[in-house]
C-alpha positions in Angstrom: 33.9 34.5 -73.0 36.9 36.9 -72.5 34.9 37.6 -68.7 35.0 33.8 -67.9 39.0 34.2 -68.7 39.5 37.2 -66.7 37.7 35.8 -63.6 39.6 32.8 -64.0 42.8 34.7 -63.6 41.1 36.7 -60.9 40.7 33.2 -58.9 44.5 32.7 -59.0 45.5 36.3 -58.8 43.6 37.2 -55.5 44.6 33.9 -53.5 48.1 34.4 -54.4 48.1 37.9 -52.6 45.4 37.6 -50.2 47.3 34.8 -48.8 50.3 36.8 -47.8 48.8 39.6 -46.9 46.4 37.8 -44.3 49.5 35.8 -42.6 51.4 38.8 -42.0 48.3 41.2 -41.3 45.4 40.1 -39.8 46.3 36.4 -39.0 49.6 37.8 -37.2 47.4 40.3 -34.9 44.9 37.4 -34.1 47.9 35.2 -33.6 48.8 37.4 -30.3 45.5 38.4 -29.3 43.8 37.7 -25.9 41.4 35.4 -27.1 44.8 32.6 -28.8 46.4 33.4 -25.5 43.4 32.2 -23.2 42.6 29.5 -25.6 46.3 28.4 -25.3 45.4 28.4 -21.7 42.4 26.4 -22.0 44.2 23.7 -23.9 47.4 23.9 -21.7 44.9 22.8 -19.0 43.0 20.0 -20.9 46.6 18.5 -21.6 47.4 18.7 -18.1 44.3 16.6 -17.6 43.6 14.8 -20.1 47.3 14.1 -21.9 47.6 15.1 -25.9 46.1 12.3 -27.4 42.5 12.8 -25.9 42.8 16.9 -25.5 43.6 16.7 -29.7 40.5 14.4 -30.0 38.4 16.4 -27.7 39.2 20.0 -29.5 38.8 18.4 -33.0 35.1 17.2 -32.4 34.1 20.7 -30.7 35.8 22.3 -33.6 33.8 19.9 -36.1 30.9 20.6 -34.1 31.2 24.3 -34.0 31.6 24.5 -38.3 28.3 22.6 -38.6 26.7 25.3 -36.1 28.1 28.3 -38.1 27.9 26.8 -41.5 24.1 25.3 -41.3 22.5 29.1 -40.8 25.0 30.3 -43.8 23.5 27.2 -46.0 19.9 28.1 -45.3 20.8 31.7 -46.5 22.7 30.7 -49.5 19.3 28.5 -50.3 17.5 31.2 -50.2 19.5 32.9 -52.5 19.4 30.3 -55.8 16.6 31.6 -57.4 18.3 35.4 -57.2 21.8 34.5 -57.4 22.4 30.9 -58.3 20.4 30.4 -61.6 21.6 33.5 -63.0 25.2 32.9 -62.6 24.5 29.3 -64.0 22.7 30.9 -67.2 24.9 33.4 -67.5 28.1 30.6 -67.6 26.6 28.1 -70.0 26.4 31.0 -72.6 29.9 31.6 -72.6 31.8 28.5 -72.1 34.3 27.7 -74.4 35.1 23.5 -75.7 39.0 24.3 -75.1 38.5 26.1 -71.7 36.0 23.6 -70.9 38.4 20.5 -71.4 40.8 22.0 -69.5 38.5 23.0 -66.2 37.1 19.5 -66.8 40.6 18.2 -66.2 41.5 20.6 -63.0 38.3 19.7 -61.4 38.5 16.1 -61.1 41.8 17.0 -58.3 39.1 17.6 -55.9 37.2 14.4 -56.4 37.3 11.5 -54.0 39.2 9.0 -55.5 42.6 10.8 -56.3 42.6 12.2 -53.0 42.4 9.5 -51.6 45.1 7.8 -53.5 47.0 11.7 -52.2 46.3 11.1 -48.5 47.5 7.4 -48.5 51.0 8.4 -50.1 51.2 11.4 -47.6 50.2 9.4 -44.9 52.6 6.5 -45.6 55.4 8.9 -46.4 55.6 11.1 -43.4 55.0 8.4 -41.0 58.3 6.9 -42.7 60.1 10.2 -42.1 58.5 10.7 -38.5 60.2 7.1 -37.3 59.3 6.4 -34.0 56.6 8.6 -34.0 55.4 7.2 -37.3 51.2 6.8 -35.8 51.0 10.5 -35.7 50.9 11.5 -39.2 49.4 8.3 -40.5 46.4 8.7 -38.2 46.2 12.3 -38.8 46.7 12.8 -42.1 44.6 9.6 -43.0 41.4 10.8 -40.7 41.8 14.2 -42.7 39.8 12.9 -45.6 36.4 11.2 -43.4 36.7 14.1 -41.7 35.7 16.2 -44.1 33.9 14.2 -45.7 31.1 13.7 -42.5 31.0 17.0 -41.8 30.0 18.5 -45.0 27.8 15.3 -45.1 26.4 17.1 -41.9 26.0 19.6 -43.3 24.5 18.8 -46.2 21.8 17.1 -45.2 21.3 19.6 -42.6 20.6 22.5 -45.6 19.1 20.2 -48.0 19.1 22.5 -51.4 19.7 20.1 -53.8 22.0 20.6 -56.9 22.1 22.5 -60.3 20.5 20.2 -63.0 23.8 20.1 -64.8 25.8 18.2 -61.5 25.4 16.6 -58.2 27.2 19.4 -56.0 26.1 20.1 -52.8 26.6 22.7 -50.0 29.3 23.4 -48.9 31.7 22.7 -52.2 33.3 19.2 -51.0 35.7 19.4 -53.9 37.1 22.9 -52.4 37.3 21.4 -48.7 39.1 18.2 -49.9 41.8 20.5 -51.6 42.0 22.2 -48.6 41.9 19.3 -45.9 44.7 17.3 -48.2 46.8 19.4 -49.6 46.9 21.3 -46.0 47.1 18.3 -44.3 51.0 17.6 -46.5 51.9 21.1 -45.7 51.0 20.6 -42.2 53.1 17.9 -41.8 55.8 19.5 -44.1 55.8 22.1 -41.6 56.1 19.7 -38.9 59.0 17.7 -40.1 61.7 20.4 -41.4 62.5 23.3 -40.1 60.8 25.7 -41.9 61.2 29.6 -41.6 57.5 31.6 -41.5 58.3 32.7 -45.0 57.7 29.1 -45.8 54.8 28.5 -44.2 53.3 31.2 -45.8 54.1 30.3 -49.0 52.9 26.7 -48.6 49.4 27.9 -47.3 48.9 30.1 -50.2 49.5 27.3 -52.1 47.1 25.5 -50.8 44.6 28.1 -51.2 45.3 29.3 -54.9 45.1 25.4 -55.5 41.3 25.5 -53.2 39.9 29.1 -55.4 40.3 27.8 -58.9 39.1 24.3 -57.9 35.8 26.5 -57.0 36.1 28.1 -60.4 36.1 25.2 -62.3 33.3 23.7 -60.3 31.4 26.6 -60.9 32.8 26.3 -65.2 31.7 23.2 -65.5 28.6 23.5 -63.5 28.8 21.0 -60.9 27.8 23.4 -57.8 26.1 26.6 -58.0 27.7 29.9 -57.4 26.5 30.0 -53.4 27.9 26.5 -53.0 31.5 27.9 -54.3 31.5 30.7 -52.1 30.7 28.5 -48.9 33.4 25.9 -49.8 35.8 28.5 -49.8 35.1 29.6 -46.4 33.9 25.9 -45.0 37.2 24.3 -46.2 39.8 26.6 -44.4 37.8 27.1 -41.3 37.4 23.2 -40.8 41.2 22.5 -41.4 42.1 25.6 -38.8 40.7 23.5 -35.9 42.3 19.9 -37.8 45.7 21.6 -37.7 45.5 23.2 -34.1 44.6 19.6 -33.3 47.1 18.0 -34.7 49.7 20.4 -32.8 48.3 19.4 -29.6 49.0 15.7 -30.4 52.5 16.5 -32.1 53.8 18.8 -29.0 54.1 21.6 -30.9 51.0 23.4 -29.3 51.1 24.2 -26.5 54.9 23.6 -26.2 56.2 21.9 -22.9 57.4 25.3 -21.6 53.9 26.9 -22.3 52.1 24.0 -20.7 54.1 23.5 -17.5 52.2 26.4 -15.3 49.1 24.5 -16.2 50.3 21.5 -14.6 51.8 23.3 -11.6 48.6 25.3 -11.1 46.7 22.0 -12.0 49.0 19.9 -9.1 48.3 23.0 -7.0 44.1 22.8 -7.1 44.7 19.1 -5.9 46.8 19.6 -2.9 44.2 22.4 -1.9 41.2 19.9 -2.3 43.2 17.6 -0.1 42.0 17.8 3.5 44.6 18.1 6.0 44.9 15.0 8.1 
């Protein structure tokens, strides 16, 4: 029992620095690497071409596309796992639970079920497209399509893999309570991000947030036994890598990535292809 309390802690403890530390270490490098700077390129181009609206829907289908085709191979392998990893965890936990801890994780886990997020997404959507004014469609379509989105894709994907659920719940792969935490609780910080001027300290602090909020929802699925262990660890992964490409996305069709300044020698090399492919008369 005293374990299942210590790994609890563990699942807010280790979110709450890992955050931090990957925003201003790893995430800061990859930030200013070569391959951000040619995909800034890439996309600088496509809005050039295609304008935001269609180069946002265009990277956020390829994105969606590209999580099924990394996170199908990882379900097949965390299948293969359950009978050497999954059922032992879930033995192990039903020994130790506790009625009070129970209630409580009981109580937590319901945040990442449909229907209060839903409730969530319609009072962020509503809200920020008050505050954004004239420019009220943005965050109302993209903070309301942050919930189906989610919600196909790890249907994908689930049907994709296949594994079925632990006899005690109906969870499947990837954890869709972790990945609906994710998508809209990140999708409000996105847009808080968006709307006031925020310094990086911030934005730091609101993405670690959102990911303590993410790990213990994936404890408490695991306490209460709606998704084995493997399912857990995927949803971790599944739900910040799908929101990455939702909230690079969502920049394009805001202006805020590329920025005008970054995109204008896309357009002059873009104008400069055409008058080249023009035949002199």
């Amino acid at each position: 029992m005293v374990v299942l309390y210590f790994v609890a802690a563990f699942a807010v403890v280790v979110p709450a620095v890992a955050g931090p530390l990957l925003a201003y270490g790893p995430g800061r490098r990859l930030a200013g690497g070569r391959l951000v700077g040619k995909t800034r390129e890439a996309i600088a181009g496509l809005v050039t071409t295609l304008g935001r609206p269609l180069t946002a829907l265009v990277f956020l289908l390829f994105w969606a596309a590209l999580v099924i085709a990394v996170f199908w191979p990882v379900g097949l392998f965390a299948h293969s796992l359950e009978d050497a990893v999954d059922w032992p965890v879930l033995l192990w936990v039903t020994d130790r639970r506790h009625p009070g801890f129970e209630d409580f994780n009981w109580f937590y886990t319901a945040l990442g079920d449909r229907d209060p997020l839903k409730k969530i997404v319609v009072v962020g959507a509503v809200v920020f497209a008050v505050l954004w004014r004239k420019r009220f469609w943005i965050p109302l379509t993209a903070i309301l399509l942050s919930f189906p989105l989610e919600q196909y894709v790890q249907a994908i994907l689930s049907a994709m893999v296949n594994r079925g659920h632990p006899p005690t719940g109906l969870g499947s792969y990837p954890s869709g309570g972790i990945a609906r935490i994710v998508m809209t609780f990140g999708a409000i910080a996105l847009f808080a991000a968006l709307t006031w001027k925020l310094s990086r300290r911030w934005h730091v602090v609101l993405g670690t947030v959102v990911l303590v909020l993410a790990c213990y929802e994936g404890y408490s699925r695991l306490y209460v036994q709606k998704h084995w262990l493997t399912d857990v660890i995927s949803g971790i992964f599944f739900g910040p890598a799908l929101f990455l490409g939702y909230a690079i996305a969502v920049c394009i069709l805001a202006g805020r990535y590329p920025r005008e300044a970054e995109a204008a020698p896309a357009a002059e090399a873009a104008r400069s292809r055409r008058a080249k492919a023009v035949p002199a008369a």
